[in-house]
C-alpha positions as CSV (number, residue, x, y, z in Angstrom):
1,X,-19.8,27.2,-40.9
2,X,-22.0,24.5,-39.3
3,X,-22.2,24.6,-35.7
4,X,-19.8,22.4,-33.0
5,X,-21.4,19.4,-32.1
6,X,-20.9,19.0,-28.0
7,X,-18.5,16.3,-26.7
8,X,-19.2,13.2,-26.4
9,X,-19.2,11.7,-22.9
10,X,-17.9,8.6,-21.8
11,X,-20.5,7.6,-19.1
12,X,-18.0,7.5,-16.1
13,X,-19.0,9.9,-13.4
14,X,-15.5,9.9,-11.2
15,X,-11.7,8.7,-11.4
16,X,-10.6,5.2,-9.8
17,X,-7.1,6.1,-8.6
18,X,-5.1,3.5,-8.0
19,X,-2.7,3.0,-5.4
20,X,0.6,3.4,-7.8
21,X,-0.7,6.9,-8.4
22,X,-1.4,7.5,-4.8
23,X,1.9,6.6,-3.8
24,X,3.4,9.1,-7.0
25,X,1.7,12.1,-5.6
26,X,2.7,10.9,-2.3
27,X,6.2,11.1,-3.9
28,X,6.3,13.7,-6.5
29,X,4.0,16.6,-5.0
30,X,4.4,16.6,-1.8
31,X,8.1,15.4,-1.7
32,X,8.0,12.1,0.3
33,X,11.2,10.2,-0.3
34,X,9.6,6.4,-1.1
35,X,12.8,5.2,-1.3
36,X,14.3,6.0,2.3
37,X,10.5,4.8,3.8
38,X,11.1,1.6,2.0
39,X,14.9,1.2,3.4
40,X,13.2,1.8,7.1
41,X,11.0,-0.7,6.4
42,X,13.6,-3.1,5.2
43,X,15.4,-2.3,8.2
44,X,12.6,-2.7,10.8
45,X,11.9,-6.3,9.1
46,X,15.3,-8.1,8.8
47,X,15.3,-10.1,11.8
48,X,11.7,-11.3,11.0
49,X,12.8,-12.0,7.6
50,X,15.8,-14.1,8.6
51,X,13.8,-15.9,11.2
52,X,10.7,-16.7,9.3
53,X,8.3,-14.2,10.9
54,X,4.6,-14.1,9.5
55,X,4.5,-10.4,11.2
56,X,7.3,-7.5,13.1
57,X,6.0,-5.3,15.0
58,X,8.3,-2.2,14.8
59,X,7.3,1.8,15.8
60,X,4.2,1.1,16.8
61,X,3.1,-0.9,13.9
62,X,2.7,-4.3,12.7
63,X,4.4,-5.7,8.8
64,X,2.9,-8.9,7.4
65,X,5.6,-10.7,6.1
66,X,4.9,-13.7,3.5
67,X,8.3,-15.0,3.1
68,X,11.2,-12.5,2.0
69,X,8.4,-9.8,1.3
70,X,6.8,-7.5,3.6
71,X,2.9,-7.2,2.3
72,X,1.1,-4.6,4.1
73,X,1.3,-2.4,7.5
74,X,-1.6,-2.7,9.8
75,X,-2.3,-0.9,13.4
76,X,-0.5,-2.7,15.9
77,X,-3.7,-4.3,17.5
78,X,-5.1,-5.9,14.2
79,X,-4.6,-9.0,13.5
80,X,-1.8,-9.9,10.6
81,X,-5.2,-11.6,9.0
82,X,-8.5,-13.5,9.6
83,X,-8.8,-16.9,10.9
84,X,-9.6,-19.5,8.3
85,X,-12.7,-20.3,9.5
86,X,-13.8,-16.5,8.7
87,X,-12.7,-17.0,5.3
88,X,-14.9,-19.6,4.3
């Protein structure tokens, strides 16, 4: 019997995790209901929707809206996003 050969490698030193599994172990391990966050969010952003808000500031925290979407949560103090100028 000839002897095992070892396994290969692929080169890769540590896992990218993205954010979709981030928010699935959120979910699934540790029992965070996604579902009833994202309905408080709604919620907390339905005036600013309706009005055409760029940002709500709700619980002590600030939603960037673009639109009918809300795009991220920041800390209340930081701006929604940079000026222009810093972008160029």
């Amino acid at each position: 019997m000839k002897p095992s050969s070892p396994m290969p490698t692929t080169g890769f030193e540590i896992a990218l995790v993205s954010d979709h599994a981030v928010l699935r172990y959120i979910e699934r391990r540790h029992g965070v209901d996604v579902e009833a966050l994202r309905e408080i969010i709604r919620d907390a952003c339905r005036e600013g929707v309706r009005y055409g808000a760029s940002a709500v500031i709700d619980d002590g925290v600030k939603f960037v809206l673009e639109g009918d979407r809300v795009v991220t949560c920041l800390k209340r103090e930081w701006p929604a996003w940079p000026k222009r100028k810093e972008l160029l």
